[in-house]
BATIDO-48416 format. One record per residue (C-alpha): residue number from 1; x, y, z. Coordinates in Angstrom, 2 decimals. Example, Ala and Ser with C-alpha at 12.3 -4.5 7.8 and 13.67 -1.06 7.14 Angstrom:
2
r num=1&x=12.30&y=-4.50&z=7.80
r num=2&x=13.67&y=-1.06&z=7.14
This chain:
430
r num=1&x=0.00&y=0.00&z=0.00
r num=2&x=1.33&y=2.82&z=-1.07
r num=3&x=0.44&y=6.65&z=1.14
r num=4&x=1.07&y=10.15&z=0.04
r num=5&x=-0.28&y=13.35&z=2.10
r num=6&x=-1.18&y=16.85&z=0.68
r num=7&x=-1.91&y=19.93&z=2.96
r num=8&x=-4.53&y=22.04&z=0.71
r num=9&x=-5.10&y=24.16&z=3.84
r num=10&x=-4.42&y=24.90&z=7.14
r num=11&x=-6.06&y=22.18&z=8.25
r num=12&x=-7.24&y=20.53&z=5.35
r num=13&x=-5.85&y=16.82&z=3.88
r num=14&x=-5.54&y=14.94&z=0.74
r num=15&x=-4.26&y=11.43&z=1.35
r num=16&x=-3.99&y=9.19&z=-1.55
r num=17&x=-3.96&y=6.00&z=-1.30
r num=18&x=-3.02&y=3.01&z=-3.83
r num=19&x=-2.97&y=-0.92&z=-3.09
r num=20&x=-2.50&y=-3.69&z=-5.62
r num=21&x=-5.77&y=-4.50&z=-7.58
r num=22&x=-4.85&y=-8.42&z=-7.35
r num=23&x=-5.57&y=-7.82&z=-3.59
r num=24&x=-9.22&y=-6.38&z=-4.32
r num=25&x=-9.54&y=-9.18&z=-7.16
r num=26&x=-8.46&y=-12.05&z=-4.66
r num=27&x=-11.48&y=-10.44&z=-2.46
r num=28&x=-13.98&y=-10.20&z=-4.86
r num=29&x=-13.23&y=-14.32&z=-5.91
r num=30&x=-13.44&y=-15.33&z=-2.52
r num=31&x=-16.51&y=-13.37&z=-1.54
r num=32&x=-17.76&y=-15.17&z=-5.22
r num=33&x=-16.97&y=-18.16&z=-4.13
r num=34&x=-18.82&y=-17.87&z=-0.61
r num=35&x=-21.83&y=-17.06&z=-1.94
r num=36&x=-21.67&y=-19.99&z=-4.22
r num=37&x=-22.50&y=-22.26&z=-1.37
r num=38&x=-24.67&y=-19.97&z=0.16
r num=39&x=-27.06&y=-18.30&z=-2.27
r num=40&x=-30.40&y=-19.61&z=-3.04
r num=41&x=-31.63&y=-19.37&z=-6.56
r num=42&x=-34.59&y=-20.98&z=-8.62
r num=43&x=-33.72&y=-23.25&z=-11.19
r num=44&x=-30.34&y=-24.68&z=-8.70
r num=45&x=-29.49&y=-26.93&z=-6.15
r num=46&x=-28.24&y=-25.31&z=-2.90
r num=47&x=-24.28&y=-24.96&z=-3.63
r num=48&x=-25.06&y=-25.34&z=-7.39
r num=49&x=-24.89&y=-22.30&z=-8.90
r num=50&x=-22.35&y=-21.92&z=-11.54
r num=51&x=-19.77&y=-18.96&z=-10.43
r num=52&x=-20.27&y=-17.36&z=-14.29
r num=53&x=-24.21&y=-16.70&z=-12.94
r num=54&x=-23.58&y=-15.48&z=-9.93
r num=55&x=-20.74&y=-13.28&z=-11.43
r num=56&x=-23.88&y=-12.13&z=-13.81
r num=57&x=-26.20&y=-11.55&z=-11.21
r num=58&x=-24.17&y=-9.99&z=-8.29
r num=59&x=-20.65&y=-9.15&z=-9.63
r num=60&x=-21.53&y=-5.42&z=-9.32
r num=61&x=-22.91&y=-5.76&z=-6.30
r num=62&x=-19.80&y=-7.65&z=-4.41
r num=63&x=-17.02&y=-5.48&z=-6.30
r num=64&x=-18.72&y=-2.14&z=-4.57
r num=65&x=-18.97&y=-3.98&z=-1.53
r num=66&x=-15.47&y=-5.25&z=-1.30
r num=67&x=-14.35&y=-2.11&z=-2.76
r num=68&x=-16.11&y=-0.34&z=-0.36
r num=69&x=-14.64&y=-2.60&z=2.36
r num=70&x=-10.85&y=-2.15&z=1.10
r num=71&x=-11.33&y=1.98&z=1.14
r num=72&x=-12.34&y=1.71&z=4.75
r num=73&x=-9.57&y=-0.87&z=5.86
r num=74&x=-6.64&y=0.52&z=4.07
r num=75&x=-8.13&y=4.16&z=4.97
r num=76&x=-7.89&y=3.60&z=9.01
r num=77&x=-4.20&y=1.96&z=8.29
r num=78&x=-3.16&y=5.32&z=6.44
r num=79&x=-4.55&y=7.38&z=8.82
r num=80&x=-2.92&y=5.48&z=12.06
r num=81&x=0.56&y=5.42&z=9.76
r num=82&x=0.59&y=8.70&z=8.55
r num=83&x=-0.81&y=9.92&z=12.56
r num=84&x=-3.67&y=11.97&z=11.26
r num=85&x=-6.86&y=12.75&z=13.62
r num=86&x=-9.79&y=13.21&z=10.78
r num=87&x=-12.48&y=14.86&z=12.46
r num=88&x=-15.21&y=13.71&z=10.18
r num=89&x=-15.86&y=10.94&z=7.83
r num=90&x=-13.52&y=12.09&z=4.89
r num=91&x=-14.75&y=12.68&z=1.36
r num=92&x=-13.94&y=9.77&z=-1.26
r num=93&x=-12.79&y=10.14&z=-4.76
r num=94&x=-11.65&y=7.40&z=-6.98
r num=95&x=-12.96&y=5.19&z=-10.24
r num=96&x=-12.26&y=2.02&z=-8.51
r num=97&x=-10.46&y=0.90&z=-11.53
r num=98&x=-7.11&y=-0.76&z=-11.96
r num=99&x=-4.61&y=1.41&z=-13.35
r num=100&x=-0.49&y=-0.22&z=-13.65
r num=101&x=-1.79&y=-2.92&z=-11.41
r num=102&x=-3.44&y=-0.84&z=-8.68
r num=103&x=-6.64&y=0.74&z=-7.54
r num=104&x=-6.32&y=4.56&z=-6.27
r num=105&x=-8.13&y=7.02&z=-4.03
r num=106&x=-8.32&y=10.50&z=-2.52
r num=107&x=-9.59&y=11.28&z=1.21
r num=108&x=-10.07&y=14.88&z=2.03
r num=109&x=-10.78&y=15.55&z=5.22
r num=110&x=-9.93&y=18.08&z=7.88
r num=111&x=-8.00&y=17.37&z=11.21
r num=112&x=-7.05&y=18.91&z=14.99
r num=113&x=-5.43&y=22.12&z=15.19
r num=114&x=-2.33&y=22.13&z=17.11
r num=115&x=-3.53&y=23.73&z=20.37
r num=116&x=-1.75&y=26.39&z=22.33
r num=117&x=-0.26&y=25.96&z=25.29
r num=118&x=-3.76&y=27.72&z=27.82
r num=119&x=-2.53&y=30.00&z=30.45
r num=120&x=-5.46&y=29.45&z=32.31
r num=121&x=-3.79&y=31.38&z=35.23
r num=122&x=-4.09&y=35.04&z=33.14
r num=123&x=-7.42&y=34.51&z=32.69
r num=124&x=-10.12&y=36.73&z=34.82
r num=125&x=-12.90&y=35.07&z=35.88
r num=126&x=-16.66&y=36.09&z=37.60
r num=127&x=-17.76&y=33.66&z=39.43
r num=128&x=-22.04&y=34.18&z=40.21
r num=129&x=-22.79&y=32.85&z=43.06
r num=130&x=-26.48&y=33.25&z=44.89
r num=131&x=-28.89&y=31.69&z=47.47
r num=132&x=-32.26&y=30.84&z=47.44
r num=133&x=-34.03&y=33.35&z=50.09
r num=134&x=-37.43&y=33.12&z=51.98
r num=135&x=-39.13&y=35.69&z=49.79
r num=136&x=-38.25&y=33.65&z=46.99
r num=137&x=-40.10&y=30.77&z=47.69
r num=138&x=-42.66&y=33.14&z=48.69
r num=139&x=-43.10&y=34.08&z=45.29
r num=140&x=-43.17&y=31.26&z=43.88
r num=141&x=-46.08&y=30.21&z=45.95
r num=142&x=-47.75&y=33.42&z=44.66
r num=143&x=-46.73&y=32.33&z=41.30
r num=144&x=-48.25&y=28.62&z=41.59
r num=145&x=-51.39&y=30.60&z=43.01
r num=146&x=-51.65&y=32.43&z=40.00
r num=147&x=-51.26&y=29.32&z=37.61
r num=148&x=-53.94&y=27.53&z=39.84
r num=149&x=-56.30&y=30.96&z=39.71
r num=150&x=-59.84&y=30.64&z=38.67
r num=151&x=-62.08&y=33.37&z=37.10
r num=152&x=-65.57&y=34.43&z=38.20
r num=153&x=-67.70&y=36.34&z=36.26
r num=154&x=-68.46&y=39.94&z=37.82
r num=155&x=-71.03&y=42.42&z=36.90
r num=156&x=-68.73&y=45.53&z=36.83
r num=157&x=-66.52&y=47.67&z=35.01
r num=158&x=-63.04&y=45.55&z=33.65
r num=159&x=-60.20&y=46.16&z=35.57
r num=160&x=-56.48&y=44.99&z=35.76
r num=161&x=-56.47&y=41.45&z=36.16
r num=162&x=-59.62&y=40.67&z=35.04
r num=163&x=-60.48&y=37.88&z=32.48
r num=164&x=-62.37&y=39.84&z=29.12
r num=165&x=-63.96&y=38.16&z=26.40
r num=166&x=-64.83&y=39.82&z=23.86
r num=167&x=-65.43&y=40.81&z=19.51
r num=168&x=-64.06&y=42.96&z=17.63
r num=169&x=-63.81&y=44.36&z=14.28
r num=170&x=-61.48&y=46.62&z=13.05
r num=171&x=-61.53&y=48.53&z=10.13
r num=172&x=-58.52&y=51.01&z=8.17
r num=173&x=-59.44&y=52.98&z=5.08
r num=174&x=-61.03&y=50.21&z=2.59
r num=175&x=-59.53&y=47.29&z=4.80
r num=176&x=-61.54&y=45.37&z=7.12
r num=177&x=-61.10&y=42.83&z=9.31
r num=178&x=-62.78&y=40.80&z=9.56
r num=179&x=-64.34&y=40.74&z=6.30
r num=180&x=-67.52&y=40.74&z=7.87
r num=181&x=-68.88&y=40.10&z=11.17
r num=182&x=-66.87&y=40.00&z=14.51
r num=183&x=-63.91&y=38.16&z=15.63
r num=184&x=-64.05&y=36.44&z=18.74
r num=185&x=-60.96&y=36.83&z=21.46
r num=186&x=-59.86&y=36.88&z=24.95
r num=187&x=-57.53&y=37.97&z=27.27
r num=188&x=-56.12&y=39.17&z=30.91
r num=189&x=-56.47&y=42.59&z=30.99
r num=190&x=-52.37&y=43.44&z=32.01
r num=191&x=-50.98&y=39.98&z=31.23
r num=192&x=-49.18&y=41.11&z=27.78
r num=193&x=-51.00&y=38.80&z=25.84
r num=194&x=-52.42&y=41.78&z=24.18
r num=195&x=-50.95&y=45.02&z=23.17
r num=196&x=-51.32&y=47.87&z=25.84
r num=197&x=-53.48&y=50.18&z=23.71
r num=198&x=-56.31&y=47.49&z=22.97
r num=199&x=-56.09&y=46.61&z=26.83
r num=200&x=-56.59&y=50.35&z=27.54
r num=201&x=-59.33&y=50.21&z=25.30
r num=202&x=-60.75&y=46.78&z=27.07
r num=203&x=-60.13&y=48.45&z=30.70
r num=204&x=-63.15&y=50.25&z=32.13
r num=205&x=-66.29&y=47.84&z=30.12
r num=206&x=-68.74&y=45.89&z=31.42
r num=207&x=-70.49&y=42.51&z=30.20
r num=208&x=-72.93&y=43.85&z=27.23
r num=209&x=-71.60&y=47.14&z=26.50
r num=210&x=-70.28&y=47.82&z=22.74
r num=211&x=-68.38&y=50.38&z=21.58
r num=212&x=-66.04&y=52.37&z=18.72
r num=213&x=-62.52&y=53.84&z=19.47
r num=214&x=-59.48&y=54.41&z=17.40
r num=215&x=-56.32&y=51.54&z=18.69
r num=216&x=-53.00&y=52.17&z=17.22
r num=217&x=-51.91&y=48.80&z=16.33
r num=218&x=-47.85&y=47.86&z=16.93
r num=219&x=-45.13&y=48.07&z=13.66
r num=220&x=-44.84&y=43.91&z=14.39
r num=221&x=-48.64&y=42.85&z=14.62
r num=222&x=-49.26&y=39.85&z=13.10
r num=223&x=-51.99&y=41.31&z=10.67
r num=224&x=-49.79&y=43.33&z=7.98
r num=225&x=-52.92&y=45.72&z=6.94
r num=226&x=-53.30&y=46.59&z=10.73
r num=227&x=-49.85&y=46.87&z=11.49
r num=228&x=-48.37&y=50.27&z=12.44
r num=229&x=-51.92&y=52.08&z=11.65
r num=230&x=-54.58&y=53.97&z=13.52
r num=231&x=-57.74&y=51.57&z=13.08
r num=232&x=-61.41&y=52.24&z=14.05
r num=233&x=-62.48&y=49.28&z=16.20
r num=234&x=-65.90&y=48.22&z=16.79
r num=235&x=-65.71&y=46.08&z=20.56
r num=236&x=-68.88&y=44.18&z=21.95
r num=237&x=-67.78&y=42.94&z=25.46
r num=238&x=-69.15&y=39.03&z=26.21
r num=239&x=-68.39&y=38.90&z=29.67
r num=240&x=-66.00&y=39.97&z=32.37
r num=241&x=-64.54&y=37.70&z=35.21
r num=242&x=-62.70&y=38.67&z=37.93
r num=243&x=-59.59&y=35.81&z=39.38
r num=244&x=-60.04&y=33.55&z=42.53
r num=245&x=-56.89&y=33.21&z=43.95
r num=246&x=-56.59&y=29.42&z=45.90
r num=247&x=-55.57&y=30.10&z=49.37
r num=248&x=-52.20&y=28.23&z=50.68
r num=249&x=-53.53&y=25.65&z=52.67
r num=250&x=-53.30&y=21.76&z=53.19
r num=251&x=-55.44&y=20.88&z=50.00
r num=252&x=-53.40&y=23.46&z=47.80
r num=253&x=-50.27&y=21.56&z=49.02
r num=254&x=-51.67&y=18.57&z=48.05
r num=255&x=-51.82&y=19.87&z=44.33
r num=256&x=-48.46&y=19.75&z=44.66
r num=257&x=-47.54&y=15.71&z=45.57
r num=258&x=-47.42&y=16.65&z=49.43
r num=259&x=-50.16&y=13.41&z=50.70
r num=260&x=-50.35&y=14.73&z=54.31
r num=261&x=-50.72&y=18.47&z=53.03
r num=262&x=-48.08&y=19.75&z=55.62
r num=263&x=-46.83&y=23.22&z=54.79
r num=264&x=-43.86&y=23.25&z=56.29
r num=265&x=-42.62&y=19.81&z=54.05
r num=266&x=-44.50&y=22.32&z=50.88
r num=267&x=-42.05&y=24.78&z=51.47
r num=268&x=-39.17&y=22.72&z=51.68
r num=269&x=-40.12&y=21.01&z=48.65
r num=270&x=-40.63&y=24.42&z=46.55
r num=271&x=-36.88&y=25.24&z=48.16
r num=272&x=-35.21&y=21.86&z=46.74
r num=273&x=-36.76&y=22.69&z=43.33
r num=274&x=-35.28&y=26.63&z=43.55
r num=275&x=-32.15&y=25.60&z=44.82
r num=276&x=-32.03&y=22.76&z=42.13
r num=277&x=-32.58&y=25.27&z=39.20
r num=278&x=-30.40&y=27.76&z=40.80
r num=279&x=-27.22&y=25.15&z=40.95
r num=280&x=-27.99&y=24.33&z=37.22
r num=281&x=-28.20&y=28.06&z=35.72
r num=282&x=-25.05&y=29.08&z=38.10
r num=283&x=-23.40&y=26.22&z=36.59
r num=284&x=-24.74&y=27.36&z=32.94
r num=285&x=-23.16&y=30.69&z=33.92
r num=286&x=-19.78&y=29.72&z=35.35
r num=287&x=-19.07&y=27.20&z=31.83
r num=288&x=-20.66&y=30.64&z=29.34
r num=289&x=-17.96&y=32.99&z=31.41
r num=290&x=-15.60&y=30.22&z=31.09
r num=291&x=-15.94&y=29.67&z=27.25
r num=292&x=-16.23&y=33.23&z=26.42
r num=293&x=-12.67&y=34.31&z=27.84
r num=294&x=-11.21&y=30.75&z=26.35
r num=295&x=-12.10&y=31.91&z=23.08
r num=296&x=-11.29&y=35.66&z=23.43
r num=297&x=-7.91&y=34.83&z=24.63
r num=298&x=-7.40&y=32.53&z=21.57
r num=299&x=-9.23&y=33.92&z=19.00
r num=300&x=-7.11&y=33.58&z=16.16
r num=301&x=-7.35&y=29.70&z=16.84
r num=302&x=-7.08&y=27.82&z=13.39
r num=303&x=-10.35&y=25.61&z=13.54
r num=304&x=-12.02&y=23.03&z=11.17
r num=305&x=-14.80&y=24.69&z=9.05
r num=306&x=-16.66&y=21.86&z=9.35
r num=307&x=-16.99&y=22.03&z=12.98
r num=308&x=-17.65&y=25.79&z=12.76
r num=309&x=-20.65&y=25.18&z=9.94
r num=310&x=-21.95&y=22.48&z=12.14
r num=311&x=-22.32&y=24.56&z=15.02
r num=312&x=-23.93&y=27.57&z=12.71
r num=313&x=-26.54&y=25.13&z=11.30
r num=314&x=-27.45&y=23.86&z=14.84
r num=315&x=-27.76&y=27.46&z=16.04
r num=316&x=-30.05&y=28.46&z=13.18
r num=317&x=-31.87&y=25.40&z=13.40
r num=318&x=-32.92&y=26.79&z=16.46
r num=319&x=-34.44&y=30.00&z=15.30
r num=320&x=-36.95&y=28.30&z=12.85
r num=321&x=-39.72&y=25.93&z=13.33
r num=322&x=-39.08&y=22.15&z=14.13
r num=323&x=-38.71&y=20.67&z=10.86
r num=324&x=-37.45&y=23.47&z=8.57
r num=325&x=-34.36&y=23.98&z=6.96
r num=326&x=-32.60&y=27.57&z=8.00
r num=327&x=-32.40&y=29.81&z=5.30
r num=328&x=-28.74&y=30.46&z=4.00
r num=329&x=-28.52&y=33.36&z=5.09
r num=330&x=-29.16&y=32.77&z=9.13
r num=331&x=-26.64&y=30.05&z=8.93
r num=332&x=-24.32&y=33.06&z=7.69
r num=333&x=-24.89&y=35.07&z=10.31
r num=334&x=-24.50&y=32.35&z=12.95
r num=335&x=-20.96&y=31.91&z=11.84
r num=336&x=-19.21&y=34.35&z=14.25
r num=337&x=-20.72&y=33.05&z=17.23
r num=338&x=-20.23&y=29.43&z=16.25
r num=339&x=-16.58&y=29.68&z=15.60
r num=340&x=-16.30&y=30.91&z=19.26
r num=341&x=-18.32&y=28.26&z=20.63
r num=342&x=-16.22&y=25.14&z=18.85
r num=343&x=-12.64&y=27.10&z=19.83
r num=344&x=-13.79&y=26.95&z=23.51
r num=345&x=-15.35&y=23.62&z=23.24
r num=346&x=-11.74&y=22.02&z=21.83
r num=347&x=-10.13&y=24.56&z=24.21
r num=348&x=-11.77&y=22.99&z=27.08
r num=349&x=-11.35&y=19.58&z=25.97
r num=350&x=-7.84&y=19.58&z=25.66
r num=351&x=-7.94&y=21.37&z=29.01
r num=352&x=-10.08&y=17.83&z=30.16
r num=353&x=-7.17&y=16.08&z=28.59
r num=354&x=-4.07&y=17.62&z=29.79
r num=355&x=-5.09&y=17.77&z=32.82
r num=356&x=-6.58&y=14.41&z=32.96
r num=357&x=-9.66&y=15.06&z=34.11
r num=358&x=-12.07&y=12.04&z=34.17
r num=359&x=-15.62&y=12.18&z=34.28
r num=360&x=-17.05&y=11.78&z=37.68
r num=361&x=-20.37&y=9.25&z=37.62
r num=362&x=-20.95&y=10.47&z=41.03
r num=363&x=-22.16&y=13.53&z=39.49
r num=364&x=-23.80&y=12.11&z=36.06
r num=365&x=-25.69&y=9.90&z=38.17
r num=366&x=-26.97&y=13.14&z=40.78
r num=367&x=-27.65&y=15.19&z=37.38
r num=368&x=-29.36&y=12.26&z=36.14
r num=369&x=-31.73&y=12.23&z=38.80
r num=370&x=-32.02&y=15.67&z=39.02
r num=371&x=-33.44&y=15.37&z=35.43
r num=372&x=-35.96&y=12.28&z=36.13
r num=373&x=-37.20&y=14.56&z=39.52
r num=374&x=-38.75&y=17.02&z=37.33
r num=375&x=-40.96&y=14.09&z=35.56
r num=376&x=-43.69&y=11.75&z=37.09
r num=377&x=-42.46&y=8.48&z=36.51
r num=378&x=-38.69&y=9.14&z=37.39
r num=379&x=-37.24&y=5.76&z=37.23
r num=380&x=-38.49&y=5.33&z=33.63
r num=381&x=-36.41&y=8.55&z=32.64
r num=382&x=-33.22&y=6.95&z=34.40
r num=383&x=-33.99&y=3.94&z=31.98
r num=384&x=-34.19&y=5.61&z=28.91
r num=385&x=-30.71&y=7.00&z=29.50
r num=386&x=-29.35&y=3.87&z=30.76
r num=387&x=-30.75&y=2.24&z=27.76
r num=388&x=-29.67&y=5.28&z=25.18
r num=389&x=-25.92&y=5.93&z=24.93
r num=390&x=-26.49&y=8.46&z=23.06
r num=391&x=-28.17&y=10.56&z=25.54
r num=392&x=-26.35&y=9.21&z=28.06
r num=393&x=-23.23&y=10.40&z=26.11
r num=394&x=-24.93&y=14.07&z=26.15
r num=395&x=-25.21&y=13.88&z=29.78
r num=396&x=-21.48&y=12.70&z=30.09
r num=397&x=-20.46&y=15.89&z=28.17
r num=398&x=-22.45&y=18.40&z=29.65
r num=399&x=-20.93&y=17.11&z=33.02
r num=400&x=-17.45&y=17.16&z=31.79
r num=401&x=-17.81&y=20.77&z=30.38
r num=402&x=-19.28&y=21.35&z=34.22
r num=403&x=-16.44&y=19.73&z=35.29
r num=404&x=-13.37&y=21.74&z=33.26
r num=405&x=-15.00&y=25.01&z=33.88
r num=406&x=-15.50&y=24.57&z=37.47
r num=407&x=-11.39&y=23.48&z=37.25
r num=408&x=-10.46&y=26.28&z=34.92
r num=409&x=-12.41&y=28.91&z=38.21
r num=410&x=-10.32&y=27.10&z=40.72
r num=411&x=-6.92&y=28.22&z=38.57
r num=412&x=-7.90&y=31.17&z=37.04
r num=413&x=-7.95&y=35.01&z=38.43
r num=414&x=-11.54&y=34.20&z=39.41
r num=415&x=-13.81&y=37.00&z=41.53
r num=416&x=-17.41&y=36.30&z=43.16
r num=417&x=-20.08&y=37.79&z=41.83
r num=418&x=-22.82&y=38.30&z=44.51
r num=419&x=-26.43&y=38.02&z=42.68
r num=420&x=-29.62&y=37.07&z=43.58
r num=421&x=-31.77&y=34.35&z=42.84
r num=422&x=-33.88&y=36.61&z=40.42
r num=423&x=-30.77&y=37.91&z=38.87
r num=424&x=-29.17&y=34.72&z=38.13
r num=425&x=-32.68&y=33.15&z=36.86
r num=426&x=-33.95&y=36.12&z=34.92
r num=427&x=-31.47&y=38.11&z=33.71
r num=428&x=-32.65&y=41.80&z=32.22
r num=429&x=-30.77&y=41.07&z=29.02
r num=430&x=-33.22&y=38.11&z=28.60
């Protein structure tokens, strides 16, 4: 076997590769030959089908498989001799014809940069760090009463708060919608489900009343012949309720998976769960801080396009519907952002691996439970990622990135960043 290497770019390969086309002939006899005894076919006798028929019916067939076969064997052997790390399956080229007694092919594929040496020690670091408080898991019992609220219906004027259902027709030079009649819609007046100038318009009504006022509807409504215009809109108000807030008492508890209805045991539940998100959104925080100053420090890091148009496809991916193909041109913009991500992702695992940091299954199996908590059945979760190794693999990662950055805040220049638990779990950029 004969092995040449090309570099067509910083990181890209060529390897050609040549072995002798008797060995690929010898291959194709003997596989030929097996199936002789093997193959069933009308008209013979198990074992008795003449080697010129089954040459006619399935010659093509076993040359692509053997040649397909010989590519992958003599491709891991050039590889391993020539110490190349392909990060991908590489792209094939050849006829798969002899040529001077041997059968050629090209491999292109990109490989591993050569990493820097990480000075993790220069690095500056912001560690959050934050507790879960008593008037947080007061409000998120005010928050479960809200989810749990029911509406009565009231004879008075609307107010904030209260449940309105009402039509409406709206209507802007020769444009009307809808065509004719009323549409039907409803809403809580202060919620944001609706814009603020139709629930100005809604606040003040009472069950029966109809009415006509101008509404300036928002540039991004999601009627285009509305948007950004002054419309006349005719509103007949249904009805009005008012919300019934459940007090928080031993049956509300019991909502909540607490048998005996004790309060005290409802709090401390609520608690686990805040302190449980808490941990993982600190954590999220910590590796994002982490990354971001791993790939500003090495941002002139050669990386594999590949890896970087991967990345951009995933994060685009995520900015259209389930199912749909990003447009070109989201992918595009992605690109910036998705280099950075895959220069600290190899930046951190060759962090992992110079430092020999090995996974801990303590802590897969803890984060692995701390998933299945958060269903009903929580030993059937634990099964599907005992049973899956690919999700099991994703859990693995995510707790080896925890992991690195948590080691990379131990070495670094690292400062504590006092927050609460609102700050850390809704951010105002968000």
């Amino acid at each position: 076997m004969q092995v040449s290497v090309e570099n067509i770019g910083s990181l890209e390969r060529k390897l050609t590769v040549k072995f002798p086309a008797e060995r690929f002939e010898t291959q194709v006899s003997a596989r030929i030959a097996e199936m002789g005894r093997t193959v069933r076919l009308k008209g013979f006798r198990p074992g008795k089908v003449p080697t010129t028929v089954i040459k006619q019916r399935f010659g093509d067939q076993v040359r692509g498989e053997v040649l397909s076969d010989l590519i992958g064997s003599t491709l891991r052997e050039a590889v391993q001799q020539e110490k190349l790390q392909p990060i991908a399956n590489p792209s094939i080229d050849t006829t798969g014809k002899p040529e001077n007694g041997e059968i050629a092919y090209t491999a292109t594929f990109e490989i591993m940069p050569e990493f820097p040496q990480v000075d993790v020690a220069a690095l500056e670091i912001k560690r959050p760090v934050a507790e879960v408080s008593d008037a947080d898991i007061d409000k998120m019992l005010e928050t479960l009463r809200q989810q749990r609220r029911s509406f009565d219906e009231v004879d008075r004027a609307s107010a904030d708060g209260d449940f309105v259902m009402f039509e409406y027709s709206a209507s802007v030079d020769d444009y009307r919608f809808p065509a004719e009649g009323q549409e039907r819609a409803g809403s809580v007046l202060g919620s944001g489900t609706l814009f603020k100038a139709l629930d100005e318009a809604l606040t003040g009504r009472k069950s029966g009343e109809s009415f006509e006022t101008d509404v300036l509807f928002p540039e991004d409504f999601r009627n285009e012949q509305l948007a950004g215009k002054n419309a006349k809109v005719s509103f007949s108000i249904i009805k009005v309720q008012e919300p019934k807030l459940p007090e928080i008492d031993a049956e509300f508890a019991k909502l909540f998976g607490i048998a005996d209805g004790d309060l005290e045991t409802f709090r401390k539940e609520v608690r686990a769960n805040l302190e449980r998100e808490l941990k993982a959104a600190l954590m999220g925080r910590l590796k994002s801080e982490v990354a971001e100053k791993l790939a500003v420090t090495h941002a002139d890091l050669d990386v594999p396009k590949l890896m970087v148009q991967s990345e951009a496809r995933n994060m685009a991916a995520g900015s259209v519907p389930q199912g749909q193909q990003p447009p070109p041109q989201l992918i595009e913009a992605a690109m910036p952002v998705a280099r950075q991500r895959v220069i600290a992702g190899l930046l951190m695992g060759e962090i992992a691996r110079k430092q020999e940091i090995r996974i801990d299954r303590k802590r897969v199996a803890e984060q692995l439970a701390a998933i299945a908590s958060t269903y009903e059945e929580p030993e059937k979760v634990i099964e599907l990622y005992n049973g899956d190794p690919q999700l099991m693999s994703g859990l693995q990662n995510r707790v080896m990135e925890d992991q690195v950055a948590e080691w990379v805040a131990e070495h670094a220049t690292t400062t504590q960043l006092d927050l609460t638990f609102d700050e850390v779990m809704r951010p105002v950029s968000a």
